[in-house]
C-alpha positions in Angstrom: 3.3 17.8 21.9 -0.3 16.8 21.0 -1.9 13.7 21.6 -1.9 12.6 18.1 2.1 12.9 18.2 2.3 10.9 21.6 0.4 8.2 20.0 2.6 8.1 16.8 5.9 8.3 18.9 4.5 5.4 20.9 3.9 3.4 17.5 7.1 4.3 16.2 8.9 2.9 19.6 10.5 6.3 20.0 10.5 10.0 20.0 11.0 11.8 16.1 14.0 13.9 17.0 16.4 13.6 14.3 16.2 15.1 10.3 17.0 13.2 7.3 20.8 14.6 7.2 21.5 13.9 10.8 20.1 10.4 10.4 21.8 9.8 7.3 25.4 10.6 8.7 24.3 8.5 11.4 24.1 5.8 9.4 27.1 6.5 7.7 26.0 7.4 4.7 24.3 10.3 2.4 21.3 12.1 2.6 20.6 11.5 -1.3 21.1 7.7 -0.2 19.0 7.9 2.7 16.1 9.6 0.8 16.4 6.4 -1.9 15.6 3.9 1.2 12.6 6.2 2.5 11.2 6.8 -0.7 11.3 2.8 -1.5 9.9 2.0 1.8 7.0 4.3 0.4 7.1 7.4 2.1 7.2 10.9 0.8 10.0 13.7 1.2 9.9 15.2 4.8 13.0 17.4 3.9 14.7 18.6 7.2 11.6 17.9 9.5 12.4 16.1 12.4 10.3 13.3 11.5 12.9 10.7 12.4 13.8 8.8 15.6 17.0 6.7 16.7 14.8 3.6 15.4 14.9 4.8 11.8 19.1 5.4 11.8 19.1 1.8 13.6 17.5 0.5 10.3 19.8 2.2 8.1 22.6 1.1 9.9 21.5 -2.1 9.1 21.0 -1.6 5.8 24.0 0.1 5.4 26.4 -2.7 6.6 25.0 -5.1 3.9 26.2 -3.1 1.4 29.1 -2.1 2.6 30.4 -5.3 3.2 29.2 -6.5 -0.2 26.5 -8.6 0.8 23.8 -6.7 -1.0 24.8 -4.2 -4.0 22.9 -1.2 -3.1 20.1 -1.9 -6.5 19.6 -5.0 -4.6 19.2 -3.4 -1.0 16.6 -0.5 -2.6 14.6 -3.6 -4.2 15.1 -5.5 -0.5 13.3 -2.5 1.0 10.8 -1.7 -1.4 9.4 -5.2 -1.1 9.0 -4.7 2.8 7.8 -1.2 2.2 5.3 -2.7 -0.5 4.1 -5.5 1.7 3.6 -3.6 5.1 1.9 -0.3 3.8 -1.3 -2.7 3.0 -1.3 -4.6 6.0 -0.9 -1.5 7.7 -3.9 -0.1 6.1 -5.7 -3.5 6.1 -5.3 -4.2 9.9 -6.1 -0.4 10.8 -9.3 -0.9 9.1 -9.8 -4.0 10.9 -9.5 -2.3 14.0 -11.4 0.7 13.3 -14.5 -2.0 12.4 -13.9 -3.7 15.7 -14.6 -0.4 17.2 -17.6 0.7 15.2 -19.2 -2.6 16.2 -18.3 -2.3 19.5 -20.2 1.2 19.3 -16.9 3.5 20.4 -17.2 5.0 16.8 -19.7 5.7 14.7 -18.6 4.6 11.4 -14.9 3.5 10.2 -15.2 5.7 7.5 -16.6 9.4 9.1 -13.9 9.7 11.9 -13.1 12.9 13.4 -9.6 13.5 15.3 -11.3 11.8 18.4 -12.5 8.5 16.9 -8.9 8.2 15.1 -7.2 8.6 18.4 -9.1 5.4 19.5 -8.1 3.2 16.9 -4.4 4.4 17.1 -4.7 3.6 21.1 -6.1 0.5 20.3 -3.4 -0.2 17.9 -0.8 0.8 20.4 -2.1 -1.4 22.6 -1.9 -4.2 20.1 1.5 -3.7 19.1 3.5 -6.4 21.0 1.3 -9.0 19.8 1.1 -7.7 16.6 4.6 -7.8 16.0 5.1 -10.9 17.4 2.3 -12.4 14.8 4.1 -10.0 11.7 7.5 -11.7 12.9 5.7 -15.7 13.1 4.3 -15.2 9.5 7.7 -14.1 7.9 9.2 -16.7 9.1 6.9 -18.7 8.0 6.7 -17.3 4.5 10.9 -17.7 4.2 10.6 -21.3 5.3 7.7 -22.0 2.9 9.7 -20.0 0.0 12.7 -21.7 0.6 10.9 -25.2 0.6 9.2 -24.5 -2.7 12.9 -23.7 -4.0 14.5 -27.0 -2.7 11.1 -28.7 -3.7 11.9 -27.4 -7.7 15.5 -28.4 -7.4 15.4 -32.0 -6.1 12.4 -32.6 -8.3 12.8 -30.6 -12.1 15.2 -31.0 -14.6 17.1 -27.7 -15.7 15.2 -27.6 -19.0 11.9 -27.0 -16.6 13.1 -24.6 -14.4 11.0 -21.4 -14.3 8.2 -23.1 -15.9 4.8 -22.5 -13.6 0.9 -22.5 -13.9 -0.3 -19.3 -13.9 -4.3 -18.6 -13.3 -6.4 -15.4 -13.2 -9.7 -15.9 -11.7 -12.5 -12.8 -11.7 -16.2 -11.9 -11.1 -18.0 -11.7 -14.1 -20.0 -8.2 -14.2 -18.4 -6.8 -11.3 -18.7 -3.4 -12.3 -22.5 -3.6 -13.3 -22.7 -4.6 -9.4 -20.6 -1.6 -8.0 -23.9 0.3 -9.6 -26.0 -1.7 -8.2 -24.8 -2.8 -4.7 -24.6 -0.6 -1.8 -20.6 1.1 -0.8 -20.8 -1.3 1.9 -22.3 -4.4 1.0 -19.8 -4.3 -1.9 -16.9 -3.5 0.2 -18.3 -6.9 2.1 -18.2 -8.8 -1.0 -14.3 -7.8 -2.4 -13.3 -8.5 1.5 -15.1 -12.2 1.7 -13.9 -12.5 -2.6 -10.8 -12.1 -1.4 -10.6 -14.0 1.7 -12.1 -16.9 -0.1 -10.1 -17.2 -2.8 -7.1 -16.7 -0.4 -8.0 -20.0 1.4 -8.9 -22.0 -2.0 -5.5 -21.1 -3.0 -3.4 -22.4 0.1 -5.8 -25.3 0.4 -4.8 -26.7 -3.1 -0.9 -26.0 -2.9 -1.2 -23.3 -5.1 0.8 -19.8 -4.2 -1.5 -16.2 -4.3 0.8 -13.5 -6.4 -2.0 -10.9 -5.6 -5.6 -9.7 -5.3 -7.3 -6.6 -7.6 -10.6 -6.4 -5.6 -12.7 -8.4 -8.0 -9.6 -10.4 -9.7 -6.9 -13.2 -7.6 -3.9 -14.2 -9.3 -2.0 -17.2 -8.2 0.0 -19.9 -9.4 0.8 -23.1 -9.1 3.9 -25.7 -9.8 1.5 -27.6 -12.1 -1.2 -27.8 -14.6 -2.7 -30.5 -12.0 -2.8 -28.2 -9.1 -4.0 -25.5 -11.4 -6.6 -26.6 -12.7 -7.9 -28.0 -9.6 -7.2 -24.6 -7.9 -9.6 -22.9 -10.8 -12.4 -25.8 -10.1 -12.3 -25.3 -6.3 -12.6 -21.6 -7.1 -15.8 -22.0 -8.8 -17.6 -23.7 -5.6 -16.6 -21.6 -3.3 -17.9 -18.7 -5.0 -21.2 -20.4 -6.0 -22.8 -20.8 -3.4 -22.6 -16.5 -2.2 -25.8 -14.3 -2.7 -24.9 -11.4 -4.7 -21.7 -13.1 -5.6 -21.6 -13.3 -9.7 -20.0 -16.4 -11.1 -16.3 -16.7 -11.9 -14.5 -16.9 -15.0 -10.9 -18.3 -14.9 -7.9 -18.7 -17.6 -4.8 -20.9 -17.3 -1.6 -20.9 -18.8 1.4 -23.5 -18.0 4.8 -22.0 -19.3 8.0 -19.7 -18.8 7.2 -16.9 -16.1 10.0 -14.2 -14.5 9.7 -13.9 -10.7 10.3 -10.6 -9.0 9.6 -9.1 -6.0 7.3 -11.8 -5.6 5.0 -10.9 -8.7 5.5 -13.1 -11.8 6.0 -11.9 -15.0 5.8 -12.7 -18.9 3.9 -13.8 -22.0 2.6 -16.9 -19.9 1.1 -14.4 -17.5 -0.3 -12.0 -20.2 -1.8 -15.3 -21.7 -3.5 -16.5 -18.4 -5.3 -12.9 -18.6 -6.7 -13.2 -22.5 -8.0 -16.3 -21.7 -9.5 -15.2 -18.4 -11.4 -12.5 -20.7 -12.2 -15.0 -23.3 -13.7 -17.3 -20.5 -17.8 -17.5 -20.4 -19.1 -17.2 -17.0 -18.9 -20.4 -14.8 -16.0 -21.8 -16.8 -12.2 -22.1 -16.9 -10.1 -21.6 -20.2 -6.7 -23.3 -20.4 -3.5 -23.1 -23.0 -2.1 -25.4 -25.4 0.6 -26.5 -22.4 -1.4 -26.7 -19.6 -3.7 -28.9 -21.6 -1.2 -31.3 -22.8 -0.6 -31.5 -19.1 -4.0 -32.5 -18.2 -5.5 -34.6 -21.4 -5.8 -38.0 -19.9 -5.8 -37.4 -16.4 -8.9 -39.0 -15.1 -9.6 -35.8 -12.3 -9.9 -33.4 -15.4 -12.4 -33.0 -18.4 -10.4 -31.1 -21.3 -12.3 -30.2 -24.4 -10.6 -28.1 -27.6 -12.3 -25.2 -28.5 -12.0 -23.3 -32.2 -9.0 -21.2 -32.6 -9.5 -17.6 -31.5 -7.5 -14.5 -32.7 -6.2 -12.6 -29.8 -4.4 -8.9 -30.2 -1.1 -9.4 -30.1 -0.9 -13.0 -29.6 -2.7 -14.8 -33.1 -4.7 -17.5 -33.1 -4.7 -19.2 -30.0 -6.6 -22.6 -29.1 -8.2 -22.5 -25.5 -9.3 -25.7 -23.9 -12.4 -25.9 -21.5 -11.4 -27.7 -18.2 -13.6 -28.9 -16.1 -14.1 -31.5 -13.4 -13.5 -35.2 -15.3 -16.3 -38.1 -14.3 
């Protein structure tokens, strides 16, 4: 075995020694079943490698006994483990990186991205090494994340009526003339840009009580229960972003209406709204909607001003509203 497979077996938590049939009929169940699950968790067809270990049929056991005893239908299992599939693969990637950066700086590496087979083996022995305290950290912030989720949904029960249900803020914030800077930037002073873009907006967002739905390297989408926490989200964006050298300004569009959760993403004609406006915004500003405006007109915090109708493709004439910070 090379040294490269000790240090994967050692990731994994144990030695790859079964194939996809004999894991699936450990498992109790069929290989074309079995491949569903590791293809939603993101991972190609190994055929009948032996790419498996007894960790791997423990996993399907488990999934397995949910629907089997009709706690999950087996859609709703495949979408359970796509979602932790999704999720993982880019913190895997993300906290790999991480650690091949540490290294670089530390001068065991000479650059995270020119490794030969000898500056990978480092990171994955760092990683290794890492591994029970990375867990316990992965484990902390899932928790976390259920509690939170399940607060938000107790939060909208005790607190909406039925008839608002569903209903939630939606904002698209992004860098204005991002691509005219990917000509002119450096690889890695750009790469330093989208990282501290994103980490930024990350923390705005929590700050304000608004939710992050995801980041596009120059774009954040997030939402909020509220036009008020919206809006204030899109103004708080603005200064932390202003104040960046090389950063180019922010444009930001709000819409307040009915959205379709899945998979934590959100989904519907509010969201494809939220995305016109965003385009329709100038620099330095933040376009709103007809309901998120209604929401804010006469709140002291906020300064809402109508702007001329605008045709957009597929949605008509649509009014935006210019928010700003009220005096």
């Amino acid at each position: 075995m090379s040294e490269a497979d000790e240090l994967i077996d050692r990731v994994l938590g144990a030695p790859r020694t079964m194939s996809s049939s004999e894991v699936a009929a450990g498992a109790g169940m069929s290989v074309e079943d079995a491949t569903g699950y590791w293809r939603a968790m993101g991972f190609a067809d190994v055929g009948e490698s032996h790419a498996f270990t007894e960790r791997d049929m423990a996993a399907l056991q488990a999934v397995q006994r949910l629907v089997s005893t009709g706690v999950l239908q087996r859609s709703e299992a495949i979408e359970v483990v796509r979602s932790l599939g999704q999720s993982s693969a880019r913190m895997a990637e993300w906290q790999t990186g991480t650690l091949a950066r540490l290294l670089a700086r530390q001068g065991e590496i000479p650059d995270e991205n020119a490794m030969t087979h000898e500056h990978v083996a480092k990171v994955a022995e760092l990683t290794a090494a890492l591994l029970p305290s990375l867990e316990d950290m992965l484990t902390y912030a899932w928790r976390r994340q259920l509690a939170a989720a399940i607060q938000r949904s107790v939060d909208t029960a005790e607190t909406e009526d039925a008839a608002d249900a569903g209903l939630l803020c939606v904002g698209f914030a992004d860098l204005v003339g991002f691509t005219r800077l990917t000509r002119r930037l450096p690889d890695e002073r750009l790469a330093d840009l989208v990282t501290a873009f994103e980490a930024d907006s990350s923390d705005v967002v929590a700050a304000t009580g608004a939710r992050l739905i995801k980041t596009l390297g120059d774009e954040v989408m997030f939402v909020a229960e509220d036009p008020q926490h919206g809006a204030d989200t899109a103004i708080e964006l603005h200064l932390a972003h202003a104040q960046g050298e090389d950063v180019p300004q922010l444009r930001v569009g709000l819409s307040f209406g009915d959205v379709v959760t899945r998979m934590g993403d959100v989904y519907g004609s509010t969201v494809n709204l939220a995305s016109r406006l965003t385009a329709l915004a100038r620099p330095g500003t933040t376009l709103a909607d007809d309901g998120c405006a209604k929401e804010l007109l006469g709140d002291p915090r906020f300064a809402v001003r109508a702007l001329r109708p605008r045709p957009l493709r597929g949605l008509g004439l649509v009014r935006a509203w210019s928010v700003q910070r009220g005096r």
